[in-house]
C-alpha positions as CSV (number, residue, x, y, z in Angstrom):
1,X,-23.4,-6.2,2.2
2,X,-20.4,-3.3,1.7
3,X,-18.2,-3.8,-1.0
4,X,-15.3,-4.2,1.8
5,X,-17.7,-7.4,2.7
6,X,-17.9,-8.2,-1.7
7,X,-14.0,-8.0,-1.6
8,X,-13.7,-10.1,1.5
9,X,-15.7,-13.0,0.3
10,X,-14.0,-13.1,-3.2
11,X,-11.1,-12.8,-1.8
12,X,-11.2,-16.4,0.0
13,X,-12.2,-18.1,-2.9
14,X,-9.2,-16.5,-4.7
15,X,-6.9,-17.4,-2.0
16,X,-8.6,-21.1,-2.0
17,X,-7.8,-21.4,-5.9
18,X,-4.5,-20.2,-5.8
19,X,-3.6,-23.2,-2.9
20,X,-4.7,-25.5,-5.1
21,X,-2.4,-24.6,-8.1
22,X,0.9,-23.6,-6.1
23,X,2.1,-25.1,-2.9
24,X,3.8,-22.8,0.0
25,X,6.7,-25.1,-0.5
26,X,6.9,-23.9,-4.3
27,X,6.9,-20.3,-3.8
28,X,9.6,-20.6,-1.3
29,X,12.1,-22.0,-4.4
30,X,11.1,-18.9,-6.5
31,X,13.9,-16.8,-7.3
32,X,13.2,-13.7,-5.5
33,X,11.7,-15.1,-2.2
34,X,15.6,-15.4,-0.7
35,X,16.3,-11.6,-1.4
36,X,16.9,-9.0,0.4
37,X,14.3,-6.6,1.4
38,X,14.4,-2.6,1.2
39,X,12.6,-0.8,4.0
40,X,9.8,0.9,3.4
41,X,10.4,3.3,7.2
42,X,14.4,4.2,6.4
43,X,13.1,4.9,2.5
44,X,10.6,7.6,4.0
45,X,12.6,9.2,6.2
46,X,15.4,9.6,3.6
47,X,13.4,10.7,0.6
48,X,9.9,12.3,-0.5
49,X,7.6,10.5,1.9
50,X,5.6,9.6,-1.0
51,X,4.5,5.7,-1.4
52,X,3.4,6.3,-5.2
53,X,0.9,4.4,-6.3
54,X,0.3,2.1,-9.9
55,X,-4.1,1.5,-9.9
56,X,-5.6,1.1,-13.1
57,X,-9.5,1.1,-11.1
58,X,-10.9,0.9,-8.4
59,X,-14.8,0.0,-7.1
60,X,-15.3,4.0,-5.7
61,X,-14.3,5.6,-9.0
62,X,-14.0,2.9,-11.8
63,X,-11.7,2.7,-14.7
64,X,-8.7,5.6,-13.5
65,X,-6.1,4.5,-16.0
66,X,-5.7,1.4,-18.4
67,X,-3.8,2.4,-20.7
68,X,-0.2,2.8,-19.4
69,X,2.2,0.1,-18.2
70,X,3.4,-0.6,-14.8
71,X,7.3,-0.6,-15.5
72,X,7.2,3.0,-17.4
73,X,4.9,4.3,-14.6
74,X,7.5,2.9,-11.7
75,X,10.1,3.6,-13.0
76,X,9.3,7.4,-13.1
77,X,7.8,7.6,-9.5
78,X,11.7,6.0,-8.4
79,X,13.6,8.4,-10.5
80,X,11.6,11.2,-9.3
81,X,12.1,10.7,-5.9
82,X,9.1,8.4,-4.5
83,X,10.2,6.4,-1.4
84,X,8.1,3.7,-2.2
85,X,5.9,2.2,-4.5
86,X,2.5,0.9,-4.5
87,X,1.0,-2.0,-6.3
88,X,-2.7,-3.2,-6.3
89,X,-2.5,-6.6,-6.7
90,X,-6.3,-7.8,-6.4
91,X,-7.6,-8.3,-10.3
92,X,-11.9,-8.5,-9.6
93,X,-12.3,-4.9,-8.0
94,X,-9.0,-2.6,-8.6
95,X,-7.3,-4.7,-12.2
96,X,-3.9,-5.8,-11.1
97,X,-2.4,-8.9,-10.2
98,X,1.2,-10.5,-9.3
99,X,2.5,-9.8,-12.2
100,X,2.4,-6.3,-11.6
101,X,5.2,-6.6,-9.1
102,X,7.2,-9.5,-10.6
103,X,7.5,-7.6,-14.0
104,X,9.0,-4.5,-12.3
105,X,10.8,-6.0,-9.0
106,X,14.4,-6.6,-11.1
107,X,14.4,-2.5,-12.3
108,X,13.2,-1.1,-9.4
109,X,15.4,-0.3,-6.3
110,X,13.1,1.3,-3.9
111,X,10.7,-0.9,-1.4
112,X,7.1,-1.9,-3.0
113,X,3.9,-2.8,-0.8
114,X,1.8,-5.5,-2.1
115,X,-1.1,-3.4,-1.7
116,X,-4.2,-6.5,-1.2
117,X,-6.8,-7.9,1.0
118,X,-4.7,-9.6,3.0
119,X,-6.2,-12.4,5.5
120,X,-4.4,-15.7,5.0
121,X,-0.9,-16.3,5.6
122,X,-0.4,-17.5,2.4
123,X,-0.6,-14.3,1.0
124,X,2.4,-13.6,2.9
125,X,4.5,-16.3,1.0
126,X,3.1,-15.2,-2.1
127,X,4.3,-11.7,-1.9
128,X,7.7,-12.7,-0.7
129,X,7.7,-14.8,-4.0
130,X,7.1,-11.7,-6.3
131,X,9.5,-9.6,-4.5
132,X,6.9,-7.3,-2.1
133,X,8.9,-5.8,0.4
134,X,6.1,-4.6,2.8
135,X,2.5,-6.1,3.2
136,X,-0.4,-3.8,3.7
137,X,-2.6,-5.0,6.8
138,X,-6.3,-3.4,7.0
139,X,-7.8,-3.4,10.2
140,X,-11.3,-3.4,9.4
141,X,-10.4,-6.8,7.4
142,X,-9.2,-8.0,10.5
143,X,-9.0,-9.0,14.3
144,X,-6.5,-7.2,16.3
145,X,-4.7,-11.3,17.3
146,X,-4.6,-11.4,13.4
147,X,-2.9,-8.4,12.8
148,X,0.1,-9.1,15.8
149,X,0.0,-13.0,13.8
150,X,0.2,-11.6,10.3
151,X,2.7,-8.9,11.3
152,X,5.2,-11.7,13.1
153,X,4.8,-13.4,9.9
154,X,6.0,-10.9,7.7
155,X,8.7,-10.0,9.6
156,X,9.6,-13.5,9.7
157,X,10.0,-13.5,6.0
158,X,11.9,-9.9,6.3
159,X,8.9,-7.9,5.1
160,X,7.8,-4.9,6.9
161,X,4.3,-4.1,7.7
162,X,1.9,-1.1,7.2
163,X,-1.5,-1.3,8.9
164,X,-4.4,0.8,7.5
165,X,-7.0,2.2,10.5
166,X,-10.0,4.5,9.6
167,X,-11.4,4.5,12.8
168,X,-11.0,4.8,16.2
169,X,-12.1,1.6,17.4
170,X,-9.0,0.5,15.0
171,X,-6.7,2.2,17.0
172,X,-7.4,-1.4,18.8
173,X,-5.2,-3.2,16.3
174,X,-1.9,-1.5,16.9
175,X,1.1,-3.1,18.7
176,X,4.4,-2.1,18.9
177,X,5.4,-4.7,16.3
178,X,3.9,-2.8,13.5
179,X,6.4,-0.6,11.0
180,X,3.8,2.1,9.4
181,X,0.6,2.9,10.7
182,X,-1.3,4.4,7.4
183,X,-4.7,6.5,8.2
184,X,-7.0,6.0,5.3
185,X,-8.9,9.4,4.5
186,X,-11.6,7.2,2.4
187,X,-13.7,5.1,4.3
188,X,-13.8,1.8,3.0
189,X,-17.1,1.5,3.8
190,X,-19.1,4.4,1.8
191,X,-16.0,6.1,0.2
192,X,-16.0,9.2,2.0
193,X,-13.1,11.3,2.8
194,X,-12.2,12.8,5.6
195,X,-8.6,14.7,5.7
196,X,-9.5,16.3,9.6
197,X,-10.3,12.7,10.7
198,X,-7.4,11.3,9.6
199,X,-5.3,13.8,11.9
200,X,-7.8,13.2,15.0
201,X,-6.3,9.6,14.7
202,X,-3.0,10.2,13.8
203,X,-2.5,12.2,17.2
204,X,-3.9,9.5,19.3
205,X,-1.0,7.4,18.1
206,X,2.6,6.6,20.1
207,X,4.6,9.8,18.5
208,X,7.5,7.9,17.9
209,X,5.4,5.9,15.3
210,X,5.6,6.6,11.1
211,X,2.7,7.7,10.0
212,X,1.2,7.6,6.3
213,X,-2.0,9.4,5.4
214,X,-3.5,7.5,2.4
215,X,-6.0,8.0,-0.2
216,X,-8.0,11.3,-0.7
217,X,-5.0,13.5,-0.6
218,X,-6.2,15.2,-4.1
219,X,-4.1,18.4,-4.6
220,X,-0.6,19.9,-3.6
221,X,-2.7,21.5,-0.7
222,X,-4.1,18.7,0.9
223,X,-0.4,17.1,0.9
224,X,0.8,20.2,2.4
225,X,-2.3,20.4,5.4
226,X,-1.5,17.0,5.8
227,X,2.7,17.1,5.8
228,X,2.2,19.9,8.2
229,X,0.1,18.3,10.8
230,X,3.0,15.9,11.1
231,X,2.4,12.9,9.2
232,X,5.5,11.5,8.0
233,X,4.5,9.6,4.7
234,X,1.8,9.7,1.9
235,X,0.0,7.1,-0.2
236,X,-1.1,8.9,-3.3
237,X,-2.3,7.0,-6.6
238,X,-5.5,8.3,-8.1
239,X,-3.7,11.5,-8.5
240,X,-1.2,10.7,-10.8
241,X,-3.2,7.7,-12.2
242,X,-5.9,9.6,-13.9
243,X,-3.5,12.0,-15.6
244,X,-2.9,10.2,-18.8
245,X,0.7,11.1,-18.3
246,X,1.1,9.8,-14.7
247,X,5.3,9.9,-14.6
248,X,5.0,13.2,-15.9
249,X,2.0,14.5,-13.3
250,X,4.4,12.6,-10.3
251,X,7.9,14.6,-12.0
252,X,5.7,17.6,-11.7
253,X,4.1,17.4,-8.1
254,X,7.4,16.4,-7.0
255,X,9.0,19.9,-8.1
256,X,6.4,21.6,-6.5
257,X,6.9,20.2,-3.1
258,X,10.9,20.2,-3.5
259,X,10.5,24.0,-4.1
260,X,7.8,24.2,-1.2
């Protein structure tokens, strides 16, 4: 068993429990599932194409940061010029949860992905209830019917949609529907990463189609390979997370690619 599989299968309990303590109909009376979404495509195109990420651990590297809190972390990456920001919202393997985005949603005034293991439409209403404006989607999680049905949902509840492929066979689970396609460097699978494979399968995309590399992009040269090969946003955490600063490693990354 992969830990994608260990994820998977504690992620359905998880979902399970939390149906049995909140109805759908209760997170649609919440106070932030009527408002108004910020997108996550106009944002990149406008500003940094950096979706900045808040991850206190994950399974591949452990414990990358715990001692910093999400809003001062946030807050930084949006004054700084981030067009998005990331929050890992699974607790068992990567140490977030919901609160993570409720706690910052009212200060922050740029679009932020639940980033999760997405595979019940539930979900969905639950990240419309703590203010997500875009819902990761990873195609190795899922079937390609599943992807078009979760995607229909989130638009429905005026969230975009970001699907992470690694591979080519999950070139499958694109339509046209989708907002982002984001090319994971890291394979999920055995954690390796892959910066020339990530291209390979960005240029077997429509071209008319954002693109975000994520993961594994580890230096101010590996954003640059990537931003020159045409990919029009990036999903960086671990780079700023394991500085024990990380406002002040993202302030100073972002100079260096203003001045690029």
């Amino acid at each position: 068993m992969t830990i994608l599989d260990k994820i998977i299968e504690r992620k359905k309990e998880e979902v399970a429990t939390a149906k049995s303590r909140i109805s759908p109909d209760r997170l649609k009376s919440t106070a932030f599932f009527g408002r108004p979404t910020y997108s996550l495509k106009e944002s990149i195109q406008t500003k940094s194409g950096i979706i900045a990420e808040f991850k206190r651990q994950s399974p591949s590297k452990g414990i990358i940061n715990n001692r910093v809190e999400p809003l001062d972390v946030v807050s930084a990456y949006e004054s700084f010029g981030a067009s998005g920001i990331s929050i890992l919202t699974d607790y068992d393997f990567f140490g977030g949860n919901l609160n993570d985005i409720l706690n910052v949603r009212n200060d922050i005034n740029i679009p932020i992905l639940r980033k999760d293991f997405m595979i019940d439409e539930y979900q969905f209403y639950e990240a419309k209830s703590i203010g997500a404006d875009v819902i990761l989607l990873i195609a190795s999680c899922l079937s390609p019917s599943q992807v078009e049905e979760f995607t229909d949902l989130a638009h429905e509840l005026k969230m975009e949609v970001l699907l992470e492929i690694h591979t080519e066979e999950e070139l499958k689970h694109f339509n046209t529907k989708i907002d982002l396609v984001g090319i994971n460097n890291r394979n999920l699978k055995d954690f390796k990463v892959d910066l020339q494979h990530s291209v390979q399968l960005k240029n077997q995309l429509p071209k008319e189609v954002l693109s975000v590399a994520e993961s594994g992009i580890y230096s101010l040269e590996d954003f640059k390979f990537l931003r020159e090969k045409g990919f029009d946003g990036f999903l960086m955490g671990e780079y700023f997370m394991k500085n024990a600063k990380p406002a002040k490693a993202f302030e100073e990354f972002s100079s260096q690619i203003v001045n690029q």
